[in-house]
N, C-alpha and C positions, 0 to 999 in steps of 0.2 A: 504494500500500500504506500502512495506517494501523499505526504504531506503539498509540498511546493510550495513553501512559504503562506499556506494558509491560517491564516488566524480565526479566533471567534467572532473579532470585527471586521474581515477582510470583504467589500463587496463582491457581491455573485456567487458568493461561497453560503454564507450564516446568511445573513439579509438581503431581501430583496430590494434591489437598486431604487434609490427613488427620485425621480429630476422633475425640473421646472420646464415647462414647456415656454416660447417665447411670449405668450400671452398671460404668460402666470400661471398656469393650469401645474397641479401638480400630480405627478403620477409614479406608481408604483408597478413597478417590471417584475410580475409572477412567473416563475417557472412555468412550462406545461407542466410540469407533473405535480404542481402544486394544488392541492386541494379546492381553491376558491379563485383556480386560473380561467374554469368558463361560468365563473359567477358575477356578474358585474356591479350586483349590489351591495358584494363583498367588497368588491377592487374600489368602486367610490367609496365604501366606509374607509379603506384602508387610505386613501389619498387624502380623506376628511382630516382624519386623525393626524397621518404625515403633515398637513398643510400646519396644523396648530403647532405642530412641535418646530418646523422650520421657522415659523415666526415667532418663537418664543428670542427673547432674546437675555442675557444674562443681568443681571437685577431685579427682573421681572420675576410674575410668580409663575409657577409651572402652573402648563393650559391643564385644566380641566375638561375631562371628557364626561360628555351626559352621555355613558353607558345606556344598551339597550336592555330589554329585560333578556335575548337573548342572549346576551353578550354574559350577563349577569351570573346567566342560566351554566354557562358556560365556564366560566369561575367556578361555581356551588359545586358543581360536578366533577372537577377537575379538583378543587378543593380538598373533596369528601374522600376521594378515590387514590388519593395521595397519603391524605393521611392516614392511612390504614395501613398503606407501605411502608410510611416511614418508622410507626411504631414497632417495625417489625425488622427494619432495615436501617435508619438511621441510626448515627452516632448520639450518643446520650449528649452532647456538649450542641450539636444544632438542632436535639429535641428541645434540649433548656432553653437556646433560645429564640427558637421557635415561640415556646411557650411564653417567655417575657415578652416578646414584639405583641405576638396576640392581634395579629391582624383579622380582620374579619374573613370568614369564610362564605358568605351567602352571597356576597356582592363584588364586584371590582373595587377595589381600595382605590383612592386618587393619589397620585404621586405625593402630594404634599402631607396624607396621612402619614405614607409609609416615612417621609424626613420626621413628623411630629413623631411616630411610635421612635422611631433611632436616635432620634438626638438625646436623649436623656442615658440610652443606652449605650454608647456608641461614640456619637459625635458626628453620625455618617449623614448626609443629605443625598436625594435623588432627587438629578433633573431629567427632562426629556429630549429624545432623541428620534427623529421620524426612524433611524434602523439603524445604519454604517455613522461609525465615528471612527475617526482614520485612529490609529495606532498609538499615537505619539498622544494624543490628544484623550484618547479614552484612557488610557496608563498616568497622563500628567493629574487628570483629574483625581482617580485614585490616590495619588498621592497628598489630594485636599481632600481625602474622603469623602469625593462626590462620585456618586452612582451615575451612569449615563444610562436611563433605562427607555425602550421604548414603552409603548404606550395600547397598541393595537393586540386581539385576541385571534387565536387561532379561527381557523373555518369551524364553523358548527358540526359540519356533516363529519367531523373526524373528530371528538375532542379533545379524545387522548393522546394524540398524536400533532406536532407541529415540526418543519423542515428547517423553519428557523427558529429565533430566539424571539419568543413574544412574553406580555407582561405576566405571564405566569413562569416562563422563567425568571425573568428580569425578577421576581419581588417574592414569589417562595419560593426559588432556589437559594437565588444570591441575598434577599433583603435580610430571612429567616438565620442566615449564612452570617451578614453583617452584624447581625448583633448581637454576637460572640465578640466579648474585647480582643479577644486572642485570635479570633479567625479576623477579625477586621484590621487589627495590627499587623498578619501578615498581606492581607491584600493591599493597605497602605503601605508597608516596604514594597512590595512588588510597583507599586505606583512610584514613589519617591526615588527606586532605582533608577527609573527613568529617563530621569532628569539628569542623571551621571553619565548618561549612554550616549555617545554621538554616534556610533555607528550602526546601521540598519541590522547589520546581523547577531549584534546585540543586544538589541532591542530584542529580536527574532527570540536569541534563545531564552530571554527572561520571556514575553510570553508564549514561548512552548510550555518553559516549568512551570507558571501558572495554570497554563491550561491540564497539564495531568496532579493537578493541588486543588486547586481554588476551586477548579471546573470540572476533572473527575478523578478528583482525590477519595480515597481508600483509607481504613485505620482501623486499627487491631482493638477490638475491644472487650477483654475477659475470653480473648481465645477464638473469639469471631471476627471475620470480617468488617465491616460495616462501612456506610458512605458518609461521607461528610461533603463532596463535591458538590457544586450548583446543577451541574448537569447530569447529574447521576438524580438528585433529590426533586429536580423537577421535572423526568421521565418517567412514565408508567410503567414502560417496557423494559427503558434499562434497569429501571430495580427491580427486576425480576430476574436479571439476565449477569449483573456485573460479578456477584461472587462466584460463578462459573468462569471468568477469564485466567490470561494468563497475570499470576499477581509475583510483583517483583517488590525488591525490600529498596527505599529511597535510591536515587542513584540520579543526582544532579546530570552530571555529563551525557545520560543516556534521554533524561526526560528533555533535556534541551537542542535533543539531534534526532530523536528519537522519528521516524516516517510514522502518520496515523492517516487513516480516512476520515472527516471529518461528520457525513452522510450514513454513517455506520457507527453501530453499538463500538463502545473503544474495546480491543482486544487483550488490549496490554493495560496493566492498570497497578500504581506503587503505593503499595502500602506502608503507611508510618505504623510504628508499633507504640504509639503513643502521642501525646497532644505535644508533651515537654519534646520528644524527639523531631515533631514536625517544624516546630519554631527552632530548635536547636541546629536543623540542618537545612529547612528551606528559609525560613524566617531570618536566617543567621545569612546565606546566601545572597538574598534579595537587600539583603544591610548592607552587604560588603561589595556586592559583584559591580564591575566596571569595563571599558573594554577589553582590558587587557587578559581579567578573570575569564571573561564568555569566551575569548577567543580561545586558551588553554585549553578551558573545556573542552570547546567545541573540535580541537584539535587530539585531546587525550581520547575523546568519543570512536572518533573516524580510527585513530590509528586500535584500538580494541576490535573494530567494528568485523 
């Protein structure tokens, strides 16, 4: 499986492309094989939604979406059907604070909930985003512990199921995620590294290592597996599927070189064998790494390979 420099935020990959047309019209580029590619009452909702977040500007408050009741309907059900796996599958540390955020399950949350429920916890804020936030820029924010999340919901006709990342990842993966001190400390290191990085491919391999951490991070808990990743905790399918993979024990150099498919359950997946050993070895990483660190790595990686 070929990576190719594909990230979580990389266009055409995770999100669908969204452009202005020369009249101002804004539009949203659906795969064909996307769920709600010959629905068109989807594709104007989704351009609705995009259009507010593109006009959002910073100072401002984040747009507010009047949710439909299916939309809602669509949450509640996705809600319900999550947390039953998680109690079964998640790590005790993004149960607890799952359980302190306490965001509502019946409805869509508005983005400025989900900053009110985190700021007392955390310190984290979410703003909006129509979908793709270039690299530099969704990493620099993390480092001010701001969330770039978008804002639109999957197709109806599929609920359990999305191609990309919509506001039920965005907010019970990663929100549920955030407001863990200690998970949201590492994902502000992983942001603040950032800012150290001048060169693309180091950039690259910090978010590779986030993405098999933050995003389908593994941990040993009393002898079991468990997920703590964003993207494992807001999958139907992959919590059913992840403690079947192949599971490997931390290994910096290999998560930041490491080829995956992005469109597929992850195969390969590193398990910490603890919370202290996860901050000890990625958290400590994301502190310290600069170009000269990624490039070793990425150089010690190739020549094992």
């Amino acid at each position: 499986m070929r990576k190719e420099a594909m990230t979580v935020f990389e266009e055409g990959q995770l999100y669908s492309a969204v452009t202005t047309d020369a009249d101002g019209q804004v539009q949203v580029h659906l795969g064909e094989d996307h769920p709600g590619f010959t629905d068109p009452v989807y594709r104007a909702r989704r351009a609705d939604i995009a259009s507010a977040s593109l006009a959002h500007r910073p100072g401002q408050p984040v747009p507010t979406i009047d949710y439909t009741d299916e939309e809602h309907g669509v949450w509640a059900l996705v809600s319900a059907e999550l947390a039953a796996k998680h109690a079964r599958y998640a790590h005790p540390e993004y149960l607890e604070a799952k359980a302190a955020l306490a965001l509502p399950t019946d409805r869509v949350p508005q983005l400025h909930e989900v900053t009110q429920a985190l700021m007392p916890l955390t310190g984290w804020c979410y703003t909006a985003a129509p979908g793709l936030v270039p690299l530099r820029e969704f990493y620099a924010d993390l480092g001010r512990r701001t969330f770039n999340s978008t804002q639109y919901l999957r197709h109806p006709s599929e609920p359990l199921y999305t191609p990309e990342p919509d506001i039920i990842h965005e907010v019970i993966g990663h929100a549920n995620q955030l407001a863990s001190p200690r998970f949201a400390a590492i994902a502000q290191a992983a942001g603040e590294a950032s800012e150290r990085l001048e060169t693309e491919d180091a950039l690259q391999f910090v978010a590779d290592v986030f993405w098999f951490t933050i995003e389908f991070g593994v941990m040993n808990d009393g002898g079991v597996t468990k997920a703590y990743g964003a993207g494992i905790l807001s999958s139907y399918g992959e919590l059913d599927e992840f403690s079947h993979m192949d599971i490997r024990p931390l290994d910096i150099p290999t998560m930041g070189t490491l080829n995956y498919d992005i469109t597929a359950y992850q195969p390969v997946l590193f398990e910490a064998q603890s919370l202290d050993q996860l901050e000890g070895v990625v958290g400590t990483f994301f502190e310290s790494v600069d170009d000269d660190l990624a490039a070793r790595m990425r150089a010690e990686a190739h020549a094992h390979a």
